[in-house]
ZANU-527636 format. One record per residue (C-alpha): x, y, z; residue in one letter. Coordinates in steps of 0.001 Angstrom, whole numbers, padded with zeros to 6 digits, always signed. Each point is the difference from the previous one (the first is absolute). Example, Ala and Ser with C-alpha at 12.3 -4.5 7.8 and 13.67 -1.06 7.14 Angstrom:
+012300-004500+007800a
+001370+003440-000660s
END
This chain:
+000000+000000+000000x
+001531+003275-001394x
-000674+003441+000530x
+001350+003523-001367x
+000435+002901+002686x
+000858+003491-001195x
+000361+003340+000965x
+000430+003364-001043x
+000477+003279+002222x
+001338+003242-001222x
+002148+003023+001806x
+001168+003193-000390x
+002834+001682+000755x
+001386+003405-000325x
+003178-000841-001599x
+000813-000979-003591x
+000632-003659-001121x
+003928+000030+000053x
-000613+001067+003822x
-002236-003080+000503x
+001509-002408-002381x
+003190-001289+001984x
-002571-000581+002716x
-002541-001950-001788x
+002219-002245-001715x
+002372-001210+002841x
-002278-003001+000406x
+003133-001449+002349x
-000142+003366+002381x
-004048-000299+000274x
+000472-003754+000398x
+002317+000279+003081x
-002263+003017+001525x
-003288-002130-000090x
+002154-003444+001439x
+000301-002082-003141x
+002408-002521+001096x
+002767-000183-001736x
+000349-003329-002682x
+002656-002156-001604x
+000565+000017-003540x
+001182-002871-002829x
+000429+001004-003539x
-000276-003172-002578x
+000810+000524-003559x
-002544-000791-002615x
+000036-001204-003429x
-001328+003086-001113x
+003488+001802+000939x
-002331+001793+002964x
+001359-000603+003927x
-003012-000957+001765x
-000106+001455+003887x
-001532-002317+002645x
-000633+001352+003026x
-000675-001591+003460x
-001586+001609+002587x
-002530+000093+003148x
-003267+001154+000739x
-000783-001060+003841x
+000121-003332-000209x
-000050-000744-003477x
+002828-000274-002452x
-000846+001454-003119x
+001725-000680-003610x
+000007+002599-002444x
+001804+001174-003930x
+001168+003896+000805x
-000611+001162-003707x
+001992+002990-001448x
-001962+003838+000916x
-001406+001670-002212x
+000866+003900+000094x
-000127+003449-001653x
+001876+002132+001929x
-002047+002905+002009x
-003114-002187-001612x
-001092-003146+000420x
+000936-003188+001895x
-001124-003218-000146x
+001034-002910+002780x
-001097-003793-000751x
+000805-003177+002050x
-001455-003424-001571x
-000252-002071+003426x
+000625-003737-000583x
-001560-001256+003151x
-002516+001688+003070x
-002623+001511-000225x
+000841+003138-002852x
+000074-001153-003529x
+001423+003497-001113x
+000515+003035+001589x
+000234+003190-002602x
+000611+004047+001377x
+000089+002851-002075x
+000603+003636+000745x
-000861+002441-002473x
+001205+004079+000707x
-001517+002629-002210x
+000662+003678+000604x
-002863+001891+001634x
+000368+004044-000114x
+003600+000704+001890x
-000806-003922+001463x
-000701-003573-001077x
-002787-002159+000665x
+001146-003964+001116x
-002267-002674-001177x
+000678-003697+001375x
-001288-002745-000913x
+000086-003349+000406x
-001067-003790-000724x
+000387-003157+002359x
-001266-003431-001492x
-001201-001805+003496x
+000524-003961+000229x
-002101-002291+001756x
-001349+000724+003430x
+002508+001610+001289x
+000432+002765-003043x
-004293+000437+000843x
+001064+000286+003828x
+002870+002653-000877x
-002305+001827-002024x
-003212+000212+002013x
+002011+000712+003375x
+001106+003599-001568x
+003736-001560-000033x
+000466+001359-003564x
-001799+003426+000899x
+002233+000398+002679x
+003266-000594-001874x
-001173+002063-002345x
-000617+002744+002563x
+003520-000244+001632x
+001988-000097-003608x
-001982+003734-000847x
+000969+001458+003451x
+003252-001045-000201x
+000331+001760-003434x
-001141+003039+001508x
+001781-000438+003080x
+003082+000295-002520x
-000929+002949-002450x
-001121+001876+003238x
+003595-000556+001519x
+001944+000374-003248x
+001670+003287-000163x
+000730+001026+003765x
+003017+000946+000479x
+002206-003202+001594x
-003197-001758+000313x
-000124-003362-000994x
-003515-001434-001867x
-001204-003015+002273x
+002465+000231+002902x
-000318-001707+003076x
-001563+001749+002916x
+002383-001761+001891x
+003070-000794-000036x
+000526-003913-000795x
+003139-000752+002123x
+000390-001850+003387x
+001253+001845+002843x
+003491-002107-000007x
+000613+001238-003662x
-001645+003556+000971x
+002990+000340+003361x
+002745-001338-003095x
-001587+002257-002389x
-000135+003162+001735x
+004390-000266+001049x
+000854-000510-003547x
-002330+002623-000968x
+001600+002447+002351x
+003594-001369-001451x
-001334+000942-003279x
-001178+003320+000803x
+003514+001050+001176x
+001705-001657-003422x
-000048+003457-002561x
-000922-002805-002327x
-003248+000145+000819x
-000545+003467-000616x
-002638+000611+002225x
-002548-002565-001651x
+000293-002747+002103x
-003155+000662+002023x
-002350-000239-003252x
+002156-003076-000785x
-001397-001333+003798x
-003228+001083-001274x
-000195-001325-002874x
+001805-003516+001038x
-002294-000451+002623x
-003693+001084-001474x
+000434-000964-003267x
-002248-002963-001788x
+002466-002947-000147x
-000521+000151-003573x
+001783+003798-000426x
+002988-001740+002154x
+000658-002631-002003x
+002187+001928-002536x
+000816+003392+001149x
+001134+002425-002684x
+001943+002965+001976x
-000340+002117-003322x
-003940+000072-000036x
+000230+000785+004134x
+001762+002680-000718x
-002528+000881-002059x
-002256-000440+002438x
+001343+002201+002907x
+001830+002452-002061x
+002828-000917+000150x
+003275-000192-001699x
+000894-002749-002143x
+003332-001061+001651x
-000908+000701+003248x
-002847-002345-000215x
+002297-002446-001584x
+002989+000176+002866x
-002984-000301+002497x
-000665-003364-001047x
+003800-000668+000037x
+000651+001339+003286x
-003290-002218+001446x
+000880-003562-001892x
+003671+000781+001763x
-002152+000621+003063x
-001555-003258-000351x
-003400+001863-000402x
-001015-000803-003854x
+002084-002776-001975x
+000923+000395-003419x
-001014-002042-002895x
+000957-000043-003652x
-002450-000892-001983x
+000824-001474-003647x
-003083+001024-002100x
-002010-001322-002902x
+000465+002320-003133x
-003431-000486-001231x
-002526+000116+003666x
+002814+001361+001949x
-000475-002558+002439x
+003082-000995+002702x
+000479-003634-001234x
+003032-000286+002098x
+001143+002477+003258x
+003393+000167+002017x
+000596+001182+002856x
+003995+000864-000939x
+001312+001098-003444x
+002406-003268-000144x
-003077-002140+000491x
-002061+001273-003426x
+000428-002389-002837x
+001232+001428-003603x
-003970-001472-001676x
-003018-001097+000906x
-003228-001932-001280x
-003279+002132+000791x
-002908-003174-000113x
-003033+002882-000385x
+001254+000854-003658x
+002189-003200-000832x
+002966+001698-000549x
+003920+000273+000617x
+001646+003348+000846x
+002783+001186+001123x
+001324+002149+002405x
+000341+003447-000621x
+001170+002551+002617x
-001387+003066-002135x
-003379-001257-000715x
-000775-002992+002485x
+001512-000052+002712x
-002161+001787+003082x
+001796+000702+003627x
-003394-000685+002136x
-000329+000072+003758x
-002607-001437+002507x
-000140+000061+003865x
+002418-002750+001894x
-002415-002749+000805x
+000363+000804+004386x
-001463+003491-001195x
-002777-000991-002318x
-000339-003837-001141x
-002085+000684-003516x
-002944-002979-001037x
+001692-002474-002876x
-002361+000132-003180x
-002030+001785-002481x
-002333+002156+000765x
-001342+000909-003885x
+003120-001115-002531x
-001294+001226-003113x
-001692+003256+000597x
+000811+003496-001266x
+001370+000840+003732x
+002879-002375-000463x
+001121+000891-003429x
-000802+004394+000287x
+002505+000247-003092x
-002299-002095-001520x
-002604+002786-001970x
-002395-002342-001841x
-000584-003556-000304x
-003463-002096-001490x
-000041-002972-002159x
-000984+000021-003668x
-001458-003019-001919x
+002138-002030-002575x
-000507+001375-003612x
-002082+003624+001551x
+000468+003273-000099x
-001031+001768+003503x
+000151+003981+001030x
+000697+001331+003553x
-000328+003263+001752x
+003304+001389+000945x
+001916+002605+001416x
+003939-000168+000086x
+002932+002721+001511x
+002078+000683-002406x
+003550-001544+000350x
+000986-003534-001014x
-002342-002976-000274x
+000256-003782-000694x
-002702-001735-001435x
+000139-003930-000229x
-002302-003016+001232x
-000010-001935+003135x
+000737-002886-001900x
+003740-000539-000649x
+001188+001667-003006x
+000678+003104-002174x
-000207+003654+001513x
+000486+003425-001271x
+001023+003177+001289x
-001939+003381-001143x
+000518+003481+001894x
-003433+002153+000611x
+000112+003288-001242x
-001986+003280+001509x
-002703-001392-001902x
-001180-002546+001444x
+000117-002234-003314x
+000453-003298+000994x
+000698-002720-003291x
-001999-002695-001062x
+001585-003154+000750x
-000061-003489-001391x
+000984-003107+001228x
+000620-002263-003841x
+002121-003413+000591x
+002268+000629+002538x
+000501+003652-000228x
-001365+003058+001031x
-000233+002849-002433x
-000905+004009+000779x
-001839+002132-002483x
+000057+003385+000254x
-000993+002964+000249x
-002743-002453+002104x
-003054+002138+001529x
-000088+002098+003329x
-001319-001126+003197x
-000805-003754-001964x
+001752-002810-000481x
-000809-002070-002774x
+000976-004097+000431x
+000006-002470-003109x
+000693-003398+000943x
+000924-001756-003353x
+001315-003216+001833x
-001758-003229+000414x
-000367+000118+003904x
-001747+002958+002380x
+003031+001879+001262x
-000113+002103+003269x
+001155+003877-001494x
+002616+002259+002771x
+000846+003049-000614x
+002878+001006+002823x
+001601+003467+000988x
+003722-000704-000159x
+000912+002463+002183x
-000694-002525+003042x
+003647+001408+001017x
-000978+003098+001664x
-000988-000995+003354x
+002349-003230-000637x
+003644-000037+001911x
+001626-002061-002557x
+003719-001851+000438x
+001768+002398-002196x
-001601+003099+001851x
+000329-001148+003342x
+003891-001464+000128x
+000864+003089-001597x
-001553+002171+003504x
+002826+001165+002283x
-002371-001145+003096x
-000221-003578-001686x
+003873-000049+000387x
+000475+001414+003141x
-003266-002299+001745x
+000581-003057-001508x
+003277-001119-000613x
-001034-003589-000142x
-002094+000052-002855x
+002732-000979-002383x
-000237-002217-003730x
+001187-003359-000120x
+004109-000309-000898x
-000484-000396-003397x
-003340+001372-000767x
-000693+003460-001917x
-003164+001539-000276x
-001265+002332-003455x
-000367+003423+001274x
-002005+001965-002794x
+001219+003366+000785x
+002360+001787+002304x
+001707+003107+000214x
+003854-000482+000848x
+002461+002996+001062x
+003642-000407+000072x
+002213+002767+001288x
+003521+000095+000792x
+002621+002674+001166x
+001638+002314-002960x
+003989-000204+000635x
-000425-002480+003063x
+003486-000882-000487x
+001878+003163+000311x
-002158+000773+003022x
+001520-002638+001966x
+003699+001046-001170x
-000641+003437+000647x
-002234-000309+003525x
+001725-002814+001192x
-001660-003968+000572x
-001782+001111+003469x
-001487+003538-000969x
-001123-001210-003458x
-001997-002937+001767x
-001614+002332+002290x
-001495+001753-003114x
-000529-002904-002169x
-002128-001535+003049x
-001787+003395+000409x
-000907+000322-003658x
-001285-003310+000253x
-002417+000501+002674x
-000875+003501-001604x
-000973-002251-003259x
-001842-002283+002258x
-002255+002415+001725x
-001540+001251-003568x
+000333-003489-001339x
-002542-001020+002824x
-001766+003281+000157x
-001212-000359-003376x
-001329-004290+000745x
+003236-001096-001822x
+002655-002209+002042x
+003940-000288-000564x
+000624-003493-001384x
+003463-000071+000567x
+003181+001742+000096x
+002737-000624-002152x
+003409+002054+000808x
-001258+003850-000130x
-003042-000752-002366x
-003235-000707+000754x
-002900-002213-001308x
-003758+000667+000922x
-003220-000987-000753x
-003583+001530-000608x
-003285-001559-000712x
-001388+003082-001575x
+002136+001815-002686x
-001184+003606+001323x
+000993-000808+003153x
+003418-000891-001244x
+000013+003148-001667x
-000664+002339+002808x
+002716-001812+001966x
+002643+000661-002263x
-001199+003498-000495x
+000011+000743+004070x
+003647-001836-000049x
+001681+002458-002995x
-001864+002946+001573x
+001389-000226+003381x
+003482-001109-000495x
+000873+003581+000577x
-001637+000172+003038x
+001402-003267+001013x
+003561+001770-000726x
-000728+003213+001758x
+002048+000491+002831x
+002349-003204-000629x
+004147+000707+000890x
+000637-003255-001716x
-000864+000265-003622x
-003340+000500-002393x
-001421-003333-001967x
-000857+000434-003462x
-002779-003068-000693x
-000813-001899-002995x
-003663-001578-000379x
-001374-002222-002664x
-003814-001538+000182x
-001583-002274-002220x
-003254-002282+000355x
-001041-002962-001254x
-000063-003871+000479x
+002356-002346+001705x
+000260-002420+002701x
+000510-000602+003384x
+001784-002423+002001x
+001136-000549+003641x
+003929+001233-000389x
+002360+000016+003398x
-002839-000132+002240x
-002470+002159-001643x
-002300+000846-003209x
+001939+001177-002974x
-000739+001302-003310x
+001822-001184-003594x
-001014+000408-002972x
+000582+002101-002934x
-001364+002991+001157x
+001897+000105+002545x
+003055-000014-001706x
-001598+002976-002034x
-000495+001757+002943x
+003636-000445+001175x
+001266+001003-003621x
-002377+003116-000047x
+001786+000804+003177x
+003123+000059-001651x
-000849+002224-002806x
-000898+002404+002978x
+002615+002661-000198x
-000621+001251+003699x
-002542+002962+001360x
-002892-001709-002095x
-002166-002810-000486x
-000312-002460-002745x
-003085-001289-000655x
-000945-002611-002486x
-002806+000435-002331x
-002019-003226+001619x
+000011+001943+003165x
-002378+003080-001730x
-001778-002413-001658x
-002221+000536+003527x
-002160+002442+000165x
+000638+001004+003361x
+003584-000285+000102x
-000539+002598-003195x
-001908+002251+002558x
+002798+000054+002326x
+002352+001137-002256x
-001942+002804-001177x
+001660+003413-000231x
+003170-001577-000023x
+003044+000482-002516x
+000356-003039-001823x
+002419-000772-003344x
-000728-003245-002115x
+003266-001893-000484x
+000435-003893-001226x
+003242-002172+000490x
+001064-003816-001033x
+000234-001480+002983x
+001841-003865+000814x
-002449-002969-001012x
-002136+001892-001844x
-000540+000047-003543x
-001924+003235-000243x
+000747+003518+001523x
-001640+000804+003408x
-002063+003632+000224x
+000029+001606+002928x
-000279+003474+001307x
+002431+002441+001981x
-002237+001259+002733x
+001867+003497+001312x
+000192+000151+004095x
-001875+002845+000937x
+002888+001980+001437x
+001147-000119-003217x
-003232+000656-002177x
-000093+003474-001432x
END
């Protein structure tokens, strides 16, 4: 005996749909809040090149069997949830939330449909079970758009806190040991906040780069916060090796040594490898005494646990399908579920999105497409599940590259080395080499113990900008150094601040004035544990090094990669700058660069 329950309520809210969205689609977040327990997951491989999810769960006392089928999405839209039980009392369980802009607001429709099984489905049903779900999943939702937007408030916190008082005596000495470190820079009170009322699901991978979003904060800070505290034995680190296609962590360390060089991700039946640029994510969650976090999945394949993910929807083999859609302009991917082709497109101003078609085993963009629509032909054989991704998942992301190359990083944890003879792809770096014009005839003419004094304070006069500007001093070699930046501008203003103030830096010396020579260059290379710590080789560092040579003292020499940055272009506005290209050793074409004129030289 079957029966069909459904249910339809509408809201409305004062803010507009990308407001509400995040809300309304983080299935997992409103799963947690209303007490869903947790469930274990097996993915199974079918014939039809699809991985099947099985989940395994409880309700009371009954264990319930279920297939978690892929979401359906349009981003700020529509989003559709269905589970296909294989046992108990629900044959199939479908949600859908539909957002449609109202005035300055939206109005929230959602709906549902629950097949009932047997007595106990008509006992579920006629008991108001369903009703009442249904009743706690809506104020959840506005629970969350209510709360979204305070400032340091975060949507569905605990009331209180969710520590015993053991771990709350523990906890509150290392948090006063962490207030006193200056690498906590003040924050570590909204860290205690937030590691203590947050939903177990927003502590499960903690990205320091969207907190410091979050309480207005700055990037780095947030960043050495997390350092300082995992040092602390507050939050441990993790890295997580993630799926190029759903961005998933298919594997996670907990030290750098520990993080294989591939990986197979089961959810799109593919290899990858690892890639410190693109991904390889430094995570953090609480130290289990603190906060032990529930083991499974709360909802695996919703739009919450995939936000770069702006669209997805199936389309029917050999059919031609059209969606309402809005996409930021910037770089998108647009590919299928299924494994395959993909292809890359950037979104203009214009919101013109191209019409894509999935023919064989590729995936073809046509263009100039049609704004605010996206237009699917699936010319293939099989129904094909359609994503369209933002790829720039990176900007609340620490990645490897950006994260080994942080002074704090170096200075916190000096453990976290590679594996003697592994080396990791770093996709771009800025490297600075200096080194002391006429270092030679300083020692003959100061003598060995007054020309050490001043090589050792130039170095820590390098140092302090080096570290002022988020760069770090790799190592020393004789009287030149070699330095590293994640960001090319900040490399830029480094070298500026070091030019600029050599004269101050000479004021008022009896010994003698230093004349220094700086060369910068970005680009890609690797890095390996050398001597006891990370290390950079590659060929552009030996550019930068040969830059610095070219350097004929009171300037800078930067390479042509380096302005390829937009922002390292802003920083060198209104400065003097000549073009100039030279052969340089190992390479078969000339190198162009640019003298950059120290400003106490500049007319």
């Amino acid at each position: 005996m079957n029966s069909v329950y459904r249910f339809r309520k509408e809201r409305h809210f004062a803010k507009p749909p990308e407001a509400i969205w995040p809300f309304v689609a983080d299935s997992a977040r409103i799963n947690e809040m209303v007490g869903f327990p947790p469930y274990r997951v097996e993915e199974r491989l079918g014939a039809d090149g699809r991985v099947r999810r099985i989940a395994s769960g409880r309700l009371g006392p009954l264990r319930l069997d279920w297939e978690e089928t892929f979401g359906e999405w349009q981003e700020n839209r529509r989003v559709v949830q269905t589970r296909k039980f294989l046992n108990g009392p629900i044959g199939h369980f479908q949600a859908c939330a539909e957002l449609e802009p109202e005035g300055a607001g939206s109005r929230l429709v959602f709906s549902a449909e629950i097949e009932c099984r047997g007595a106990l489905g008509l006992l579920a049903r006629l008991s108001g079970q369903f009703a009442r779900e249904r009743d706690r999943r809506i104020a959840a939702i506005e629970r969350l758009i209510d709360e979204a937007g305070a400032a340091d408030k975060i949507p569905g916190a605990l009331a209180e806190p969710a520590i015993k008082p053991a771990a709350r005596r523990r906890f509150d000495s290392l948090l006063a040991d962490l207030d006193r470190d200056p690498a906590s820079h003040g924050l570590g009170r909204k860290l205690a906040a937030f590691l203590l009322h947050a939903p177990s699901l927003a502590l499960r991978n903690i990205r320091p780069l969207a907190l410091a979003r979050l309480w207005r904060a700055a990037p780095s800070d947030a960043v050495e916060l997390f350092l300082a505290a995992q040092r602390f034995g507050i939050v441990a680190m993790q890295w997580d090796l993630l799926c190029p296609r759903c961005r998933g962590a298919k594997l996670r360390a907990r030290h750098l040594h520990e993080l294989p060089d591939a990986a197979h991700c089961a959810s799109c039946n593919i290899d990858y490898r690892r890639d410190f640029t693109r991904n390889v994510e430094l995570t953090f969650h609480p130290e289990p005494w603190l906060r032990p976090l529930p083991q499974g999945e709360l909802c695996l394949l919703g739009q919450g646990s995939t936000p770069h993910v702006r669209f997805q929807a199936e389309v029917a083999a050999g059919s031609r399908k059209s969606f309402a859609l809005t996409l930021p302009a910037g770089p998108h991917r647009f590919r299928t579920v299924e494994a395959g082709a993909e292809a890359d497109a950037m979104i203009g101003s214009d919101g013109m999105i191209p019409e894509v078609t999935a023919r064989s085993a590729d995936i073809v963009l046509a263009t100039p497409g049609r704004k605010d629509e996206l237009v699917i032909r699936n010319d293939t054989d099989r129904p094909l599940f359609f994503v369209v991704e933002d790829r720039n998942w990176t900007t609340d992301a620490l990645t490897g590259a950006r994260v080994i190359a942080m002074p704090a990083f170096r200075r916190l944890c000096p453990e976290q080395l590679l594996r003697p003879g592994d080396d990791v792809a770093i996709g771009r770096v800025a490297i600075m080499f200096t080194d002391l014009q006429g270092s030679t005839k300083l020692y003959q003419d100061l003598g060995d113990a007054t020309a050490y004094r001043l090589v050792r304070d130039h170095f820590a006069f390098l140092s302090e900008r080096v570290q002022q500007h988020d760069g770090f001093i790799v190592k020393t070699v004789g009287d030149a150094v070699m330095a590293a930046f994640h960001d090319p501008a900040d490399a830029v203003r480094a070298v500026l601040s070091i030019q600029d103030e050599v004269a101050k830096f000479n004021r008022g010396r009896r010994d003698a004035r230093i004349v220094l020579k700086l060369g910068l260059h970005a680009g890609s290379c690797i890095a390996v544990t050398a001597s006891g710590v990370l290390d950079y080789f590659g060929s552009a560092v030996n550019t930068a090094a040969r830059l610095e040579h070219q350097c004929r003292g009171g300037e800078v020499v930067v390479s042509e990669a380096v302005l390829a940055d937009a922002q390292a272009r802003e920083a060198l506005a209104g400065r003097s700058m000549t073009a100039d290209s030279a052969m340089m050793r190992g390479l078969s074409e000339p190198v162009r660069f640019f003298r950059v004129t120290a400003a106490e030289h500049a007319d």
